[in-house]
C-alpha positions in Angstrom: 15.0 130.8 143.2 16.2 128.1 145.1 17.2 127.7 148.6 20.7 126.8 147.9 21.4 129.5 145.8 20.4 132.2 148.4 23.7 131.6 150.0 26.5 131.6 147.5 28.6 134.3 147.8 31.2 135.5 145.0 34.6 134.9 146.1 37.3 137.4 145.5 39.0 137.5 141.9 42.9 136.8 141.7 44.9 139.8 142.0 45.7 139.9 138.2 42.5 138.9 137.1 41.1 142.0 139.1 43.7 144.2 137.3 43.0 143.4 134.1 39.0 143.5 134.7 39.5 146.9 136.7 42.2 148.5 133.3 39.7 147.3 130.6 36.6 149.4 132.6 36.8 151.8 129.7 37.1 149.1 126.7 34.7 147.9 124.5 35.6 144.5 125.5 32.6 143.0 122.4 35.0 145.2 120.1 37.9 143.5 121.2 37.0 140.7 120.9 34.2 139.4 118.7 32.2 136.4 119.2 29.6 136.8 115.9 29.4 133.6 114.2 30.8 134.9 110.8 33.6 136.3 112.4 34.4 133.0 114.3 33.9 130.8 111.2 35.8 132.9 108.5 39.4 133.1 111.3 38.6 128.8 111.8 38.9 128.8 108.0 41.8 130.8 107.7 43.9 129.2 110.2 43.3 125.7 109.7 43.0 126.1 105.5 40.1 124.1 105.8 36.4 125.0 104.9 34.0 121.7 105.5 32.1 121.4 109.1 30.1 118.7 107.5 26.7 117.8 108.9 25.3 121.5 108.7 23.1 120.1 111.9 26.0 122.4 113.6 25.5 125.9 112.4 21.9 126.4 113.8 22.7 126.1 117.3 26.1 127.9 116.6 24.3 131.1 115.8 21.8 130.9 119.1 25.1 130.1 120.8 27.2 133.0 119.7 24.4 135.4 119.9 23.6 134.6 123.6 26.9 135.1 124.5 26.5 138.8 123.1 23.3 139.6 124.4 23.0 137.3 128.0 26.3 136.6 129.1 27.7 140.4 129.9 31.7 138.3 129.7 34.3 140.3 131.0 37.4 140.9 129.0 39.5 138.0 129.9 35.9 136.0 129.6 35.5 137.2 126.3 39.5 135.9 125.6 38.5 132.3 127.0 35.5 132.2 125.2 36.7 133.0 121.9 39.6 130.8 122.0 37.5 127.9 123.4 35.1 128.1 120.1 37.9 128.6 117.5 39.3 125.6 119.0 35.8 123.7 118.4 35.6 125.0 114.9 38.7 124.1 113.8 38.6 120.3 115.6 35.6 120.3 113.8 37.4 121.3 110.2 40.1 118.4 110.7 37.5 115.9 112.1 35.8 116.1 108.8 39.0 116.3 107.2 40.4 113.4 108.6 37.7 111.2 107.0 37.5 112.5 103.8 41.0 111.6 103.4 40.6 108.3 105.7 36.9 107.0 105.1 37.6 103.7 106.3 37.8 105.3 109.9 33.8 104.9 109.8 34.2 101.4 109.7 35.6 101.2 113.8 33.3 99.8 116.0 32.3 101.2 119.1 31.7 97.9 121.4 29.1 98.3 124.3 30.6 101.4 125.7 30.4 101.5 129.7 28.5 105.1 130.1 28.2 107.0 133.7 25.3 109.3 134.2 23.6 110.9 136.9 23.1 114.3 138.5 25.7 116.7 138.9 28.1 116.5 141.9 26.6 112.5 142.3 30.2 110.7 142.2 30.2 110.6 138.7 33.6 112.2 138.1 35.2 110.0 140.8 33.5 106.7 139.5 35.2 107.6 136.6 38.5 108.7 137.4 38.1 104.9 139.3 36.7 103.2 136.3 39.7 104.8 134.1 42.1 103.2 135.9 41.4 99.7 134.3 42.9 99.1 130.9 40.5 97.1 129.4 38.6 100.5 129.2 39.5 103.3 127.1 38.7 107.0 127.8 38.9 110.1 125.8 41.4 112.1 127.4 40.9 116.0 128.2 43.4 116.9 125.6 42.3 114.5 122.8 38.7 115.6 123.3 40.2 119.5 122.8 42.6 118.8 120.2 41.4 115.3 118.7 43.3 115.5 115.0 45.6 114.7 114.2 44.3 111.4 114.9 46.4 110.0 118.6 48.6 107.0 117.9 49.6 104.5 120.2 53.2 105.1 119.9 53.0 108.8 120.7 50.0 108.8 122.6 51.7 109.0 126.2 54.4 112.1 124.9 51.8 114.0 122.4 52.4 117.9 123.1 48.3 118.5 122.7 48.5 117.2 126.5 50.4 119.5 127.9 48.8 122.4 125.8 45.3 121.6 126.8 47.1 121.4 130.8 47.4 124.7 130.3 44.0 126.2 129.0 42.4 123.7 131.5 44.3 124.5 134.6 43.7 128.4 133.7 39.8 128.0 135.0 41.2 127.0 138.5 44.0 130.3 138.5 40.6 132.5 137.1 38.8 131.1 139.9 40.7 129.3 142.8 37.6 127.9 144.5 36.7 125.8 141.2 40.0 123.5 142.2 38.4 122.5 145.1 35.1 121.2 142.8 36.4 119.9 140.1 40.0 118.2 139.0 41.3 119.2 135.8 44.0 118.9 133.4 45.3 117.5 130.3 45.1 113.8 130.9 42.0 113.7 133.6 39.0 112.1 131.5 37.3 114.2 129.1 33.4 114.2 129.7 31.0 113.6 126.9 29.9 117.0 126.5 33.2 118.5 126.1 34.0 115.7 123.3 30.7 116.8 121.6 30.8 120.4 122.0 31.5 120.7 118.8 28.3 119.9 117.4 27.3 122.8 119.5 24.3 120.9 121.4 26.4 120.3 125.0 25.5 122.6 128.1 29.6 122.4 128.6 29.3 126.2 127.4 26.2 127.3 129.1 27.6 126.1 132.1 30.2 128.8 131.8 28.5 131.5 131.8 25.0 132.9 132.0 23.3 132.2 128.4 19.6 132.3 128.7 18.0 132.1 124.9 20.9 129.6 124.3 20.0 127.5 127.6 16.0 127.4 126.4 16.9 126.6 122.9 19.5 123.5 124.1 16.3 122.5 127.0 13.9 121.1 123.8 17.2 120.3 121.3 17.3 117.1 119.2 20.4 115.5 120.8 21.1 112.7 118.1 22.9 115.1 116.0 25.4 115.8 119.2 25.7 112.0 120.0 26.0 110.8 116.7 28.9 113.4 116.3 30.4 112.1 119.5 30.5 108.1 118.3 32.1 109.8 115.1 34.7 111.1 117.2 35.5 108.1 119.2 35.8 106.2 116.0 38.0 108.9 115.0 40.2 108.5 118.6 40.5 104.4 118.2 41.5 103.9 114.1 45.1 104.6 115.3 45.2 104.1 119.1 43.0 101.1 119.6 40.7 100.9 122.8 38.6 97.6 124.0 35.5 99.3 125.4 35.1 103.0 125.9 34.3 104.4 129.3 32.3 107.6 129.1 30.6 109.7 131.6 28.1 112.9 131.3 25.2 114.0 134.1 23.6 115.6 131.5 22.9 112.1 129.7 20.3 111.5 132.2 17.9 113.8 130.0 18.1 111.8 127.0 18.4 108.2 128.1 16.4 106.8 125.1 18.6 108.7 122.6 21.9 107.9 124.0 20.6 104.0 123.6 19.4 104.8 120.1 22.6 106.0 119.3 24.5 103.6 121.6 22.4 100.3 121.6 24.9 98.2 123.6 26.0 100.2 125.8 26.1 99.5 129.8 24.8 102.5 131.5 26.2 103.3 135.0 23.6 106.0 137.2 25.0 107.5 139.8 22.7 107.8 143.2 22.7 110.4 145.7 20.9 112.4 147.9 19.8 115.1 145.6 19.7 118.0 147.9 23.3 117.6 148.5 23.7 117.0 145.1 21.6 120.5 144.0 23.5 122.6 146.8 26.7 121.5 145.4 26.0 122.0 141.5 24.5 125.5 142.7 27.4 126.4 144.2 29.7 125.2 141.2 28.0 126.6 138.1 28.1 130.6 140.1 31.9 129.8 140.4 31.9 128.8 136.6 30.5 132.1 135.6 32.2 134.2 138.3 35.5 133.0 136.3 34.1 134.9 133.0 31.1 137.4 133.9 30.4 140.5 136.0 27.3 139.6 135.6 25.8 138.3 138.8 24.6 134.8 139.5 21.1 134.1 138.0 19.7 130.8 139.5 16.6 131.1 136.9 19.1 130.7 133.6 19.8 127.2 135.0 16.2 126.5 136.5 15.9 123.4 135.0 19.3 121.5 136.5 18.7 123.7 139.9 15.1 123.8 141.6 14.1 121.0 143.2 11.2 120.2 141.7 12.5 120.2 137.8 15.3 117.7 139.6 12.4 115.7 141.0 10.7 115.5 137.8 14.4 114.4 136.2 14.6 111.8 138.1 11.2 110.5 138.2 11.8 110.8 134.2 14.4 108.4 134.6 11.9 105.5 136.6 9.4 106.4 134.5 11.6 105.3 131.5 13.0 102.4 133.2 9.3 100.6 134.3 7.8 101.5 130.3 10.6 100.0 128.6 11.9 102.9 126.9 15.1 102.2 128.1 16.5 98.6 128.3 16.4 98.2 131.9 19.0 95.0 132.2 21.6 97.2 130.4 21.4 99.8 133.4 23.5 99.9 136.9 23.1 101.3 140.1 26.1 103.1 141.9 25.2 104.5 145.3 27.3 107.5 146.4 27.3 106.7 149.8 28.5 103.0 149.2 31.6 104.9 147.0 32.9 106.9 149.8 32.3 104.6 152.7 33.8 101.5 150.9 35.1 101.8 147.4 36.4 98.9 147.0 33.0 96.7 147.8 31.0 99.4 146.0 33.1 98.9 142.7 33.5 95.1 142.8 29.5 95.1 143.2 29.4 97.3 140.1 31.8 95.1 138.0 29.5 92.3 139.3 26.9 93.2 138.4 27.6 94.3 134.9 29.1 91.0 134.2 32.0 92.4 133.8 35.9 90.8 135.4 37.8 93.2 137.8 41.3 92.0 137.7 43.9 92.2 140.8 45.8 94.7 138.6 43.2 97.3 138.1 41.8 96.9 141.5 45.2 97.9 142.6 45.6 100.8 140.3 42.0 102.3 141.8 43.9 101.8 145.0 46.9 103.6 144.4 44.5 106.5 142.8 42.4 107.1 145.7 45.6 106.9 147.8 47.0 109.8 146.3 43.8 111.6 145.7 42.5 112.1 149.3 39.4 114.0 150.2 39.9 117.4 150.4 43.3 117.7 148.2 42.2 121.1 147.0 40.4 122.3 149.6 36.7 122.0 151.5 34.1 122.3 149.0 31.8 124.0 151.0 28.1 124.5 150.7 24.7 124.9 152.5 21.1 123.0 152.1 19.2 125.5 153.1 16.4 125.6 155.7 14.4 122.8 157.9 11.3 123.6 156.0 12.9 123.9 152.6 14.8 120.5 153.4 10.8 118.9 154.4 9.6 119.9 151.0 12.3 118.7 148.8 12.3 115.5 150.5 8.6 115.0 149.6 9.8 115.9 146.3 12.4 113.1 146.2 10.7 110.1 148.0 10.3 108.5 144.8 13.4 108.5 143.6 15.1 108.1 147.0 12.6 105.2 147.7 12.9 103.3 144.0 16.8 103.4 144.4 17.1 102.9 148.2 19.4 106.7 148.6 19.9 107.4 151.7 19.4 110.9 153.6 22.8 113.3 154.0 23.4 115.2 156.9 
């Protein structure tokens, strides 16, 4: 178990979510509501009309996902609710996806042109690079809402006033009333940009649900998982999003890219990757303390730092992100298409960190989007929601993860947090 993980404590549920937890003591919550793939599948069916998934690639890991769910995840009744609404919604975005271009194959003829993607490891500065990045309008980013509820296809003309946005506000806005900590970690909404993995969930190879709650036989099946199937279902999508409401280059963003680097550029062959750098003991302490809120939200079942041992111990994040240099220096990855953003240089000067990064990717920052990052980060301060607060453990815990890192930390000059 890791350090950092040894000193997260469960904060107290909301008042109602307690009540309904504490009424339902005597329920048979799995009777309730069912999460068995048949059942799942047959109500997607019935309420959209529809009966093609495509690609079967899907239904494998929608069977390990489902069952783990049952058997690891011990969800609470309003856990279970979440959950079940969460994959009908996949199912059925999945049904009109597939719908959409059987009615409208010329949609496979968009072009998705050298994509800016942002990687790194959780709680790096990728969400914030982003939110930055979004702000420039010769990029185009999936919003929360389109990447829940993508069909019907968005249009220009109704993009800014589609109800799907405030619908998805809702569901999305729900994690931080389940668990009021989680506001202070992570923005969300209808409108705030959608990470990759939420886009792709519905090819059912995205660690969006495992990091939800506790799912060990799903988590070890998705570790060793062919992820082409997942990102070639994700450029079908964005295809999908820009027939009708056209975008210039697509800004994307998902730590958990960094895994599969050489099949997000088989996939992707022009795209302009962006890694994120930070100390990674901050960065481990803070996903730590994140991913036990996550599951808090849904599960009585308390926090297991093993389930996620691969994202969580320091020395399967070493081996990451030695991974990723090992990669760069054989060539399995193009290194001139990849770009350094330091954390540190983000919060102590934006505005020199991201003209550096545009800079460097050969890419123009205009006066107008330099002043719309402005404005953002003027009306997103630090601390908005509340100190996100978390330890690093001990001195000699510190001493041995920092031998762990002085490769990485070395190779891309990352400097030491307090």
């Amino acid at each position: 178990m890791s350090g950092a993980s040894r000193y997260w404590l469960p904060p107290e549920r909301p008042g109602w979510l307690a009540a309904i937890i504490d009424e339902s003591r005597h329920m048979d919550p799995a009777a309730i509501v069912p999460l068995d793939a048949e059942n799942l599948i047959e109500t997607a069916r019935r309420r959209t009309g529809l009966s093609e998934f495509g690609e079967n690639d899907w239904r494998e890991p929608f069977e390990i996902l489902t069952r783990s769910l049952d058997d690891d995840a011990d969800l609470h009744l309003f856990g279970r609710i979440m959950t079940r609404n969460e994959l009908l919604n996949l199912l059925e975005a999945r049904l009109r996806v597939e719908h959409a271009y059987r009615l409208h194959p010329e949609i496979d003829d968009e072009v998705i042109d050298a994509p800016v993607i942002i990687t790194g490891l959780g709680r790096s500065g990728t969400s914030i690079l982003f939110e930055l990045l979004s702000q420039d309008s010769q990029f185009g980013v999936p919003s929360s809402w389109e990447a829940m509820f993508p069909c019907p296809p968005p249009e220009t003309e109704t993009y800014r006033s589609d109800p799907r946005a405030e619908a998805a506000h809702h569901l999305l806005t729900q994690w931080g009333r389940a668990a009021p900590p989680w506001q202070a970690m992570h923005e969300s909404g209808g409108w705030i940009p959608a990470e990759c993995v939420a886009v792709y969930e519905a090819s059912f190879r995205s660690d969006n649900m495992p990091s939800k709650a506790p799912m060990a036989s799903y988590s070890m099946w998705l570790a060793s998982a062919d992820m082409t199937p997942a990102l070639e279902y994700y450029r079908r999508v964005l295809k999908l999003l820009q027939w009708r409401n056209p975008r210039r280059h697509w800004l994307l963003k998902s730590p958990s890219h960094l895994g599969y680097l050489p099949t997000l550029f088989n996939v992707f062959p022009d795209a302009r990757l962006v890694v994120t750098h930070r100390d990674p003991i901050k960065a481990n302490a803070s996903i730590t303390n994140m991913l036990a809120t996550l599951y808090w939200m849904r599960s009585n079942q308390p926090f297991d730092v093993m389930a996620f041992e691969a994202l969580m111990t320091p020395e399967a994040t070493a081996a990451r992100l030695n991974q990723l240099i090992d990669w760069v220096e054989s060539g399995a990855v193009p290194a001139s298409q990849i770009f350094a953003s330091r954390y540190a240089d983000l919060i102590n000067d934006p505005e020199g960190a991201i003209s550096g990064l545009y800079e460097r990717m050969g890419i123009t920052l205009d006066a107008g989007a330099a002043a719309a990052m402005e404005s953002y980060l003027e009306g997103k301060p630090k601390g908005k929601f509340g100190a996100h607060k978390y330890g690093v453990g001990e001195d000699a815990e510190v001493r041995h993860q920092r031998d762990l890192y002085s490769r990485y930390q070395q190779r891309f000059d990352v400097p030491d947090e307090d």
